[in-house]
N, C-alpha and C positions, 0 to 999 in steps of 0.2 A: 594121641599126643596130648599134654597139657603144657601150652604156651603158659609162661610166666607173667599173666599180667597185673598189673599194681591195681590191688583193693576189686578184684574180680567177685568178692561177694558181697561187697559193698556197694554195689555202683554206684549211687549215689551218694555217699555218704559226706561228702565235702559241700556237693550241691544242698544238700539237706541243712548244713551249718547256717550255709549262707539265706537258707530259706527261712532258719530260724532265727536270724536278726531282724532280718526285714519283716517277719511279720508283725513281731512284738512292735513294730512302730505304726501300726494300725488296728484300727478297729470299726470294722467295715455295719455301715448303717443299714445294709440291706441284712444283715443276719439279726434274729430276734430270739434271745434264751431270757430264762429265767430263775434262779435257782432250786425250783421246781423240777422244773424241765430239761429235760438229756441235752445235749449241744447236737444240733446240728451237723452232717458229715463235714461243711466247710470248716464249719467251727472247729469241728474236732482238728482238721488238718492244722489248722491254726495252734490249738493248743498242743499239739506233738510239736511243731518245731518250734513252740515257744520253749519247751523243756528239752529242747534239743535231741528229742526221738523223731524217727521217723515216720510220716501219715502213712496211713493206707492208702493204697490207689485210688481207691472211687474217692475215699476222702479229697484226695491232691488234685483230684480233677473235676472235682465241685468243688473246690475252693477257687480253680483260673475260671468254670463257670461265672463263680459269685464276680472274682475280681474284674471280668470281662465286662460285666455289666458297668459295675460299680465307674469303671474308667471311663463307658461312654458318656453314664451325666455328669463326671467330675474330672474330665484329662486334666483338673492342672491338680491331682495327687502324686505326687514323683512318691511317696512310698508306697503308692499301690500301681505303679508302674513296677517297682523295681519287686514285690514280690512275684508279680503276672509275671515277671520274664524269668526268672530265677524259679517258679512252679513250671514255666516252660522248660528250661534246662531239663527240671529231673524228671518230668512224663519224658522227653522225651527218651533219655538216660535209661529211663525204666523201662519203655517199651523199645527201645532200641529203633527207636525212630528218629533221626537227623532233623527230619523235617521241622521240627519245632523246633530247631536250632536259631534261622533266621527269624521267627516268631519272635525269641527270645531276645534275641538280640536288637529287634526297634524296638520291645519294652522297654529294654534297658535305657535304650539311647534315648527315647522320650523322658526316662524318669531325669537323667543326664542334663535333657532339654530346659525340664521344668525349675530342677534345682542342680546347677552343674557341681563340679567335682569341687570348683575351689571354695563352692562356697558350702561342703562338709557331706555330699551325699555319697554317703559312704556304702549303702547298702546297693546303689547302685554298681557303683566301682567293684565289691565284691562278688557282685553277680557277673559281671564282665568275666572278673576273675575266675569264674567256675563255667561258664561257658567257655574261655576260650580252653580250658583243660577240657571239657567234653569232648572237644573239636580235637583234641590233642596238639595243640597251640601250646606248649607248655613255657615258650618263654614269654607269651604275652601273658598267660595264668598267670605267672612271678610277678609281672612287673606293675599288673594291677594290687595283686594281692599283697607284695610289698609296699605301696602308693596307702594302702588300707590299714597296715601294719603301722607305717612311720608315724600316722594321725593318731592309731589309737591301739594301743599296743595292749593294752587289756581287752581288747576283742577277743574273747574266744573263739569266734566262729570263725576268723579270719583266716587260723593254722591249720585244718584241716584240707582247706583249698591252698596252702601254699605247703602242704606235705608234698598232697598231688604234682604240684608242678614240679618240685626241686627231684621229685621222685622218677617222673618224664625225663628232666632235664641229665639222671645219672649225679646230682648231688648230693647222696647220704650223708654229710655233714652236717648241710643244712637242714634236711629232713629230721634228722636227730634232735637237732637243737631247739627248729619246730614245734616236734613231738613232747620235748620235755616240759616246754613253754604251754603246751596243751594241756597236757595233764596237772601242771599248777594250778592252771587258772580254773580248768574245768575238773577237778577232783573227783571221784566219788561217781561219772557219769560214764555212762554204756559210751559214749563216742571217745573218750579218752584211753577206758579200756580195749576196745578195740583197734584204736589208731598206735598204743604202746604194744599189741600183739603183732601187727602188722609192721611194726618195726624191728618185733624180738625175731620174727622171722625173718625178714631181711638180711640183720646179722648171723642167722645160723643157731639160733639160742630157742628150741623146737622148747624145750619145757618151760622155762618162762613165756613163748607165745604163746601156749599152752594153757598156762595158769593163766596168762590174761586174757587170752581169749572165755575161759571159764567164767572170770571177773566180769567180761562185756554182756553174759548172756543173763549174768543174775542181775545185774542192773538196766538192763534194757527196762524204756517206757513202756511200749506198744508191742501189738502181736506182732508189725512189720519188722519194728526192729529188733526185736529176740528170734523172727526167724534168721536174719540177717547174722547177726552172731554165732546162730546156731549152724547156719553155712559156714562160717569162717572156722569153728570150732572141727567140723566136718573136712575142711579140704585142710587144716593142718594134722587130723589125724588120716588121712589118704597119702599124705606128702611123708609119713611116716612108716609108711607100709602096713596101716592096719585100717584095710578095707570094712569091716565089721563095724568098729566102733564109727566109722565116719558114714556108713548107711543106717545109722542109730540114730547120729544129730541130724543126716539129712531129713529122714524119716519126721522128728520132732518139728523141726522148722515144717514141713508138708501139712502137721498136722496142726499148727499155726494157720497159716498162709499158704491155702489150696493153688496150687500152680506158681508156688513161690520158684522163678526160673533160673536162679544159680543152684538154688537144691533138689529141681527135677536134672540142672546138669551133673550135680554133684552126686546123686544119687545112679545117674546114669554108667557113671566113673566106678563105682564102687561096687556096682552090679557087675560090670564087664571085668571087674578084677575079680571079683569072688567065682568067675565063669557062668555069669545067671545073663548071656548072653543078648537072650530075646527080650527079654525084661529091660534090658540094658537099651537097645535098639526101642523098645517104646517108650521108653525114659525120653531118648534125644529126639524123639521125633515129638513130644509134647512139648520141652523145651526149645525146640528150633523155632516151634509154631509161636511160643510165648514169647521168646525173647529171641531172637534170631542176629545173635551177636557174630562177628567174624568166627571169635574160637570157639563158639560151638559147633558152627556150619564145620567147620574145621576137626576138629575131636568127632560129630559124628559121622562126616565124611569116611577119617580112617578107621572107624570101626567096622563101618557095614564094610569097607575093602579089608580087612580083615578076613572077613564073615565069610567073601565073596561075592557078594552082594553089589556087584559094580555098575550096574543101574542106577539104585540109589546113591551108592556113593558119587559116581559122577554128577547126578540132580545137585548131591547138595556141593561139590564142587563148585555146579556152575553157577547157585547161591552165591555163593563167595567170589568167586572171579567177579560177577556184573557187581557185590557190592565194594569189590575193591577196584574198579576203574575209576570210580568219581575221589574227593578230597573229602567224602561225608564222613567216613570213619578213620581220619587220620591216624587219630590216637591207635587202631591195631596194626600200624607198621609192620610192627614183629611178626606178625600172625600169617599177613597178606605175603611178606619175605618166606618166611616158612612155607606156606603153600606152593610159591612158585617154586622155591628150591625143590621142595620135594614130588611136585606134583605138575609142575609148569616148564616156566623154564627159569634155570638158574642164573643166566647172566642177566635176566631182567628183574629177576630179585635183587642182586649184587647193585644195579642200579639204584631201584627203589629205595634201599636201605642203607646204602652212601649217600644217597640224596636228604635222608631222616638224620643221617649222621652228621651234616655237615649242617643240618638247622640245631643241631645241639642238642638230638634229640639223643641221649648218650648212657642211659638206664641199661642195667644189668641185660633185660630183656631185649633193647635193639641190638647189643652187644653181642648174644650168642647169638639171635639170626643170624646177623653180617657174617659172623666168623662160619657156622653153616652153610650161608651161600655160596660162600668164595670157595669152600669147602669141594662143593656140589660143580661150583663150573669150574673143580679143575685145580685152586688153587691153594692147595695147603697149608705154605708157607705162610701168605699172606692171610691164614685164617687166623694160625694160629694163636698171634695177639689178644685178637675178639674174643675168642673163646676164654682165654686167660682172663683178659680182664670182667669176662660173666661168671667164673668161676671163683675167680678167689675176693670178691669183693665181699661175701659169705652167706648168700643162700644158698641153700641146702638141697639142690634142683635135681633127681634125678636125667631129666631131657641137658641141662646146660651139660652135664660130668659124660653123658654118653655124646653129646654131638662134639666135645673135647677131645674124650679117647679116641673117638674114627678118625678124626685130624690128627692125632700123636701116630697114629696107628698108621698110614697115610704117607707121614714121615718117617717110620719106618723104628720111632720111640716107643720101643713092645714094654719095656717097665712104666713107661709113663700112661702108655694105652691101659695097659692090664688095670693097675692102678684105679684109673678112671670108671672105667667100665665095671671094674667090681663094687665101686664104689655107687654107681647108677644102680644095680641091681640088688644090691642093700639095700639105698635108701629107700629104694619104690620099687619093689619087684614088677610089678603090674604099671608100671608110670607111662605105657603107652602101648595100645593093640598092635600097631607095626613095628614100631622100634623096638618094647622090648626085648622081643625074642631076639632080632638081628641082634640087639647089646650081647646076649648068653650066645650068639654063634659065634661072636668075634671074637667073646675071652676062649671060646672052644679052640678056636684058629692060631689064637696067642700060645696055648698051652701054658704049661706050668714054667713058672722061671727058674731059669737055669741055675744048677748047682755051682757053679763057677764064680769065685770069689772076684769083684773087680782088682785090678792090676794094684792100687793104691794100698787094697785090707788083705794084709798077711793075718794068720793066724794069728801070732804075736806083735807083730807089730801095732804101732800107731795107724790111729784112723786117717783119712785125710783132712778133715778138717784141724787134728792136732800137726801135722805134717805143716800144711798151708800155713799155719798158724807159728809154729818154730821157725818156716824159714823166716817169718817176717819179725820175730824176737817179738808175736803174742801171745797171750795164753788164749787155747781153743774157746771158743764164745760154749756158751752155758748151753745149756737144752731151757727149752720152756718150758714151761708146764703144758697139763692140758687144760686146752678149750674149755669152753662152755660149754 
């Protein structure tokens, strides 16, 4: 299965914004270059998010080395508090490690301490901002990152943490209008490029996220951030049904950034659709080991039960269950729902993700869980809503169009099933080691639709929307055009 999650090969890339305001407001005593002399790895980390690329790892984590020091002879620096907690965020982000969450978070509050909010520190405020979206807190993510917006509204680094949130939150509105705001200010840059792919996708508009995504990888600073792009360039041609061309970018990005862990998943993905199985299965088990995020545990779980392989798959099951008992990885709601529905139990899914729902946690992606779960414990009816509104808000999801149809299907809506389902196996043949195939049983079960004209269209006659439309003394509404 590939759960729908927002900026999944990005991880950090809003925390990285935020990392790049804060540090241009320092310049740390303990590092010594010269223009002679190469920078330093802190240094370096320094200068990527000053051009708002991404550090390398070791970079990111000898820069909270340097900063760690730096804070013990100097605690009353609030900008080098708020960089230490804001380079906490995104180690932890990157290694998928929680734990440096509340790290993160008494940086913040100290730098808050030293110079508080109203008297302009702003780069703390936004670091808030981007941890509490780690945390998948997305209304608190808004309500800092707007608090940052209304002071200075020519921040660039601001809009990328507040895409995140409104994107949590199920606001594409506001996300849009974000994004546009983003790209003005920040023109010409690999983060803008990528944050307007990542919204042409949202929409359903695969070849402009397409091209922009192209646009994110020519302008990328760093090797970090051009593998980065080059994953995202890879899971929108996977999301297309061409497994080939997206184990080409993952490939590239690898040969970047060795153990780069969205492109060992991604490459994992594209190996098990082209049927290079075993390849596929040490893909996930190098990326579990690297970055050991819910929906990997998750994706490589169902593949090795695919396989057979129910050993493993159970191991990395029980991954997943202990790390979705705690509150550490909120933000994978959808993921932790999915599991249980499919693999647990469903009515304590249905729980969990009315519970997500009613913190307004309301993005495409909690949407088809919810509609899934209720699904799974029995409850069709009540799915069907969720499902709709995951589907036609306009991503392009093979998983959202198939867990639709089994609910239409369910009710007993074989045009509407068929429909869906054919539509899931177009747009990603391979879009999942269990579901797929069950998707091509069920259109098998549906058969072909019937020759049978509905009761309204006579050969000659009027349609029914011309019908409907006469009795009401209107003319029949236009056809649209096509889509994008």
């Amino acid at each position: 299965m590939r759960p729908e999650n927002v900026s999944r090969t990005v991880l950090a890339s809003g925390v990285g914004a935020v990392l790049a305001a804060a540090a241009l407001a320092y310049v740390p005593e303990l590092i010594v270059w010269s223009p002679a002399a190469p920078p330093g790895p802190a240094r370096r980390a320094e200068l990527a998010a000053g051009a708002g690329a991404r550090a390398e790892l070791p970079d990111l984590v000898a820069l909270i080395g340097d900063r760690e020091r730096w804070v013990r002879r100097h605690p009353a620096d609030d900008a080098s508090w708020a960089v230490l907690g804001t380079a906490y965020t995104e180690r932890g982000l990157r290694r998928a490690d929680p734990a440096d969450f509340p790290r993160a978070e008494r940086a913040l509050k100290r730098s808050l301490t030293v110079l508080p909010a109203a008297r302009g520190n702003l780069d703390a405020q936004q670091g808030l901002a981007a941890l509490a979206n780690a945390r998948g807190d997305w209304a608190t993510g808004r309500e800092w990152g707007e608090r940052v917006r209304k002071a200075a509204p020519e921040r660039w680094s601001v809009y990328p943490v507040l895409i995140d949130a409104y994107d949590g939150l199920g606001d594409y509105k506001a996300a849009e209008r974000a994004t546009e705001t983003l790209t003005s200010l920040h023109a010409g840059s690999a983060v803008g490029a990528g944050r307007t792919a990542d919204f042409y996708r949202v929409r359903g508009w695969r070849e402009d996220a397409s091209a922009a995504a192209v646009d994110a990888v020519a302008l990328a600073r760093t090797p970090a951030q051009k593998a980065d792009a080059l994953a995202r360039a890879g899971e929108l041609a996977a999301e297309r049904g061409e497994p080939a061309e997206a184990l080409a970018r993952y490939g590239a990005a690898l040969g970047l950034v060795r153990e780069h862990g969205p492109s060992l998943a991604g490459r994992a993905r594209a190996r098990a659709a082209l049927g290079r199985t075993a390849e596929a299965m040490a893909d996930w088990r190098a990326a579990v080991a690297r970055l050991p995020l819910p929906e990997y545990l998750l994706e490589a779980g169902e593949l090795a039960e695919a396989l057979g392989r129910d050993a493993e798959a159970q191991a990395l099951y029980g991954r997943l269950r202990a790390a979705g008992a705690g509150r550490s990885w909120e933000r994978a709601e959808a993921v932790f729902g999915l599991f249980e529905a499919d693999h647990g139990d469903p009515a304590e899914a249905v729980r969990r993700l009315r519970a997500a729902w009613a913190r307004g946690h309301r993005s495409v992606r909690v949407a088809d869980a919810l509609g899934w779960a209720l699904y799974r414990a029995g409850e069709p009816k009540q799915a069907l809503p969720y499902a709709k509104r995951a589907t036609e808000e306009g991503l392009r999801s093979a998983l959202f169009a198939y867990h639709r149809g089994e609910i239409e299907r369910a009710l007993g809506e074989s045009g509407a099933a068929r429909r869906r389902l054919t539509e899931a196996v177009r747009t990603d043949p391979a879009f999942s080691p269990l579901w797929a195939a069950r998707a091509r049983g069920a259109l098998a079960e549906l058969g072909e639709p019937s020759d049978e004209l509905p009761d309204l269209v006579g050969a000659e006659g009027p349609s029914a929307p011309d019908k409907v439309a006469k009795r009401k003394g209107k003319k029949a509404p236009r056809k649209a055009g096509a889509g994008r």
